[in-house]
N, C-alpha and C positions, 0 to 999 in steps of 0.2 A: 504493500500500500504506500509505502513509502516512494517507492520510485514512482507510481505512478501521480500521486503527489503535485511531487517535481513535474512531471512531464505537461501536467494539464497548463502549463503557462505556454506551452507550442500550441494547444489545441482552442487557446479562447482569447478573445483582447480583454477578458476582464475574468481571471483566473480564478479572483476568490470568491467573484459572484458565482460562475459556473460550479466550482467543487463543490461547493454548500450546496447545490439544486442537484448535484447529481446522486451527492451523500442521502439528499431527504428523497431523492426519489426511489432511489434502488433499494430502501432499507425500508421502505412503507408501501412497497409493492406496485410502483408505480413503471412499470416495465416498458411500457410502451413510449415511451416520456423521457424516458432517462437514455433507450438506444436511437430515438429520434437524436436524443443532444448528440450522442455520439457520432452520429453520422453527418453533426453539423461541425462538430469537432474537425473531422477528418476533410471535411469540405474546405473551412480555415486553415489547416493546416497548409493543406494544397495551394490555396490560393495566397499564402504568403509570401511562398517561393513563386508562384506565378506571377504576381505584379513584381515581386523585385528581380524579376530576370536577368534585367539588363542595369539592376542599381537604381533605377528613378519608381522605385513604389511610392515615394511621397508625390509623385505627382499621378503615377499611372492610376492609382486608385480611388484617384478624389472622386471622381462620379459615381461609381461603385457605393465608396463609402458614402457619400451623398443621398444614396439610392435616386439620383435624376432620374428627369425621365426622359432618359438616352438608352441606343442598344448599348453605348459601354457601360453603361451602368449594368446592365442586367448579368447575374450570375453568370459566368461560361459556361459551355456544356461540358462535361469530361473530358469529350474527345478531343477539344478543342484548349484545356488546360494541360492534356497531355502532350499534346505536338510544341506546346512553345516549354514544358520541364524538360523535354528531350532535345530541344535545342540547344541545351546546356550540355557541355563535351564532358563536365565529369560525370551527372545526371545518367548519361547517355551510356557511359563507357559502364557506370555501373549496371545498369538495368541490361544491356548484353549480358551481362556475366550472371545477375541472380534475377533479374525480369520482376523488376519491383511495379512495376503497373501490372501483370498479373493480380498480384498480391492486394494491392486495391482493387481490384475487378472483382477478386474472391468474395471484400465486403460489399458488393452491390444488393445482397437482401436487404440491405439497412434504409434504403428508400422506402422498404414496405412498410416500415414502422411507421415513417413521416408521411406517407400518402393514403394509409392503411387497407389494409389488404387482409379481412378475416379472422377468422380467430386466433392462429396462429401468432400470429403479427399483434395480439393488442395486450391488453395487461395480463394475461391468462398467460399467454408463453403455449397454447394450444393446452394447458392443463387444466384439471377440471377439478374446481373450487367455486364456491358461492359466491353471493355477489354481495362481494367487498376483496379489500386490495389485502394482500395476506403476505408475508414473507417466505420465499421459496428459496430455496437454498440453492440449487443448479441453476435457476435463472440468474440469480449473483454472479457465480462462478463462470457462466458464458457471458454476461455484462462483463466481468474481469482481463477473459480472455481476448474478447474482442476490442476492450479499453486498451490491450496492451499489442494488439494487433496497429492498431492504428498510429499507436505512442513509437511503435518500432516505424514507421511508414512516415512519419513526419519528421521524427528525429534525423532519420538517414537522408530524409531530403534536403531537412536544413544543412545536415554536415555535408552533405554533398554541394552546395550551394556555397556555404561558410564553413571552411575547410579550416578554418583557426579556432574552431570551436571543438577541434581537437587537440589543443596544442595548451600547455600549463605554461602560464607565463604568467612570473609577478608585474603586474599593473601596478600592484601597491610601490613597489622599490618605484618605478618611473613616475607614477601621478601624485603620488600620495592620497589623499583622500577623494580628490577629484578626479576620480578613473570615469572611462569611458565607458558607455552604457553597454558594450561588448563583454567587455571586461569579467561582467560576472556569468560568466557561461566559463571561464576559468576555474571557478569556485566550484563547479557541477563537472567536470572531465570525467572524471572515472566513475558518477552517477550516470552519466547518459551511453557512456559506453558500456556498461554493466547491462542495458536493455538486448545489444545487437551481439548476433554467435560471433564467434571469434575468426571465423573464416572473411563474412563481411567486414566485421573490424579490420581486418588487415587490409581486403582490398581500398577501404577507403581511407584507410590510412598512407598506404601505398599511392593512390589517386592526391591527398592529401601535402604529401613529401613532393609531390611536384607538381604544386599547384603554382605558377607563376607568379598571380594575385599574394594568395597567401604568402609566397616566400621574399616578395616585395614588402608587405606590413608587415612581418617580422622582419628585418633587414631594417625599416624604420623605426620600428619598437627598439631594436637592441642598440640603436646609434641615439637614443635619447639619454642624455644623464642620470644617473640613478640620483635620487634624492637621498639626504642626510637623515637620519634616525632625528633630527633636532629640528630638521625642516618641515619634517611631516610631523613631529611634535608640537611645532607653533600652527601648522594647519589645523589639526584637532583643537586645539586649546580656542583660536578664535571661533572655530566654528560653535564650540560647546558655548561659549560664551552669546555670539549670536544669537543660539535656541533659548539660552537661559533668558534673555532680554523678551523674548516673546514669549517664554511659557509662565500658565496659570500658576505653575505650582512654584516658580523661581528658583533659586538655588539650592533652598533645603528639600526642597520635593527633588531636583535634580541631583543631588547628594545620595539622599537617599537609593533613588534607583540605579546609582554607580556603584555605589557600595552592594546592594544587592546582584547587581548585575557579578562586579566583580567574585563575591562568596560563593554565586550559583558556580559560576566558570572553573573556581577554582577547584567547588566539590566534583565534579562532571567528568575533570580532567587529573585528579589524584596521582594518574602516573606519571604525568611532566613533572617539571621543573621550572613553578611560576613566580617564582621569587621575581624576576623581570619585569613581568606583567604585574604583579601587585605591589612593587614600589613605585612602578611611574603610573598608575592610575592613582594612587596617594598621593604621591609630588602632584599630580596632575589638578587634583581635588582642591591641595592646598593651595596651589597658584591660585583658582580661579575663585577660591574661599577670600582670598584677600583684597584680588580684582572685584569682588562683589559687597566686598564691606569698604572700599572707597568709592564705589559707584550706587549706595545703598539702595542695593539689589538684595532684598533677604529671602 
C-alpha cells in the first residue's frame, strides 16, 4: 500500500483528493466508482507524457485543461495518444522490446465500468449480494492488482520520457533549500523502481545511460557549485524565520513543533548517529529564539 501511495501522484493532479475517494470507495463497497477512477487515472497518466512530448505541455494543454470548446480541447482517442508516445525514440525502443501498449490495451475493460455495461461491470463485481454496498475481499484484491497495473504503465512512461528520474542526485549539496521541482523524484529512486521487474529496469536504464537530454542536465547539474553546510544553514534559518512572521502560532508554537519534530526523528532512527542533526536544530532554535525576542515575535 505503500508504494502504491506514492504512485497515485503520477495518476491524478490533485493526489490527496483522489487517494481519500479511492480509500472510501473500495472499503465501502463502492466498486464500480472506484475502477471508473482508475481508469481515469491511467487516462492522466497517458496524457501527461502526451502533451509534454515535445516539452511545451504548458502550452499544449491549455485548451484541454480549459475544457474549450475546440477539437483540441476534446480528450484524444487512444489510438491517437499512442502514435504521438511512440514518437518518442526511447518510448519507442522500449515498447519493441516489452510492447507496453499491449499492456494498456489489456486494461480496456475498465471503460465498462465508466460507461456501464451490466452486472458484471457495476458495484456487484457480477457477485450476488443484496442491495447495499458490502465489502468483498477479491474485488479489493483485483482493484489492487489493476491499481498496480496501471502504476507500473505510467511510471515507465514517465521514466521513459524523464530519464533522470532515475538517477540519485543531491539537489540538496547544489540548491540548498530551493531545489527544483524535479528534484524530488530523487527522494522516491528506489520506490518507483521497486514497482518494474528487473529485466525492464535495466532496459530503461540502459535507454536511460544514453539519453542525450538526460546526460546534458547532469553534465549541468555536476558543473554547479556545491553549497556550504553554513550557506544552506542561513537559507533554513531565514526561511524558518519568514514562516515564523506569518504563522498563528509564532515562535513558541514553532518551537514546539521542532522540538517534537526533532525527538520523533530521533526515536525513528535509533541506529544512526544524530548527534549532528540535534545540535544544529538547537543552535538553530537558539538563533532564531533570540532573532524573535528582538523582533518581539513571541
Amino acid at each position: 500500500m505503500k508504494i502504491f501511495g506514492r504512485v497515485i501522484h503520477f495518476l491524478s493532479p490533485n493526489p490527496g483528493t483522489t487517494s481519500k475517494f479511492l480509500q472510501h470507495y473500495v472499503f465501502f463497497g463502492l466498486y464500480k466508482q472506484n475502477f471508473s477512477t482508475l481508469r481515469s487515472g491511467l487516462e492522466l497518466g497517458l496524457l501527461s507524457v502526451y502533451y509534454n512530448i515535445n516539452d511545451d505541455g504548458h502550452e499544449a494543454v491549455k485548451e484541454w485543461f480549459y475544457s474549450l470548446d475546440s477539437p483540441d480541447s476534446n480528450t484524444p482517442r487512444a489510438d491517437k495518444i499512442w502514435k504521438i508516445l511512440l514518437s518518442n525514440s526511447n518510448i519507442k525502443e522500449y515498447n519493441n522490446k516489452f510492447n507496453l501498449k499491449s499492456d494498456y490495451l489489456s486494461l480496456g475493460y475498465l471503460h465498462n465500468y465508466v460507461h456501464t455495461k451490466g452486472h458484471k461491470y457495476s458495484n456487484s463485481l457480477d457477485g450476488q449480494k443484496g442491495n447495499s454496498q458490502v465489502f468483498i475481499a477479491s474485488a479489493l484484491q483485483e482493484w489492487l492488482t489493476t491499481y498496480e497495473k496501471i502504476a507500473v504503465i505510467v511510471v515507465t512512461l514517465h521514466l521513459l520520457k524523464y530519464p533522470l528520474g532515475l538517477f540519485k542526485f543531491d539537489y540538496y549539496r547544489k540548491f540548498g533549500i530551493d531545489m527544483p521541482n524535479f528534484a524530488q523524484v530523487s527522494f522516491n529512486v528506489s520506490l518507483i523502481s521497486s514497482l518494474l521487474e528487473a529485466d525492464k529496469l535495466e532496459v530503461i536504464q540502459n535507454i536511460a545511460d544514453k539519453d542525450t537530454q538526460t546526460k546534458d542536465l547532469l553534465s549541468q547539474l555536476n558543473a554547479i557549485p556545491a553549497k556550504t553546510d553554513n550557506e544552506i544553514e542561513e537559507e533554513v534559518i531565514e526561511f524558518e524565520k519568514d514562516f515564523i512572521k506569518r504563522y498563528v502560532g509564532g515562535f513558541k508554537k514553532w518551537e514546539e513543533e521542532q522540538l517534537k519534530f526533532m525527538h520523533d526523528l530521533i526515536a525513528a532512527t535509533e541506529d544512526r548517529d544524530n548527534t549532528n542533526f540535534k545540535n544544529s536544530t538547537l543552535n538553530r532554535i537558539e538563533l532564531i529564539r533570540k532573532w524573535a525576542v528582538e523582533n518581539n515575535i513571541s
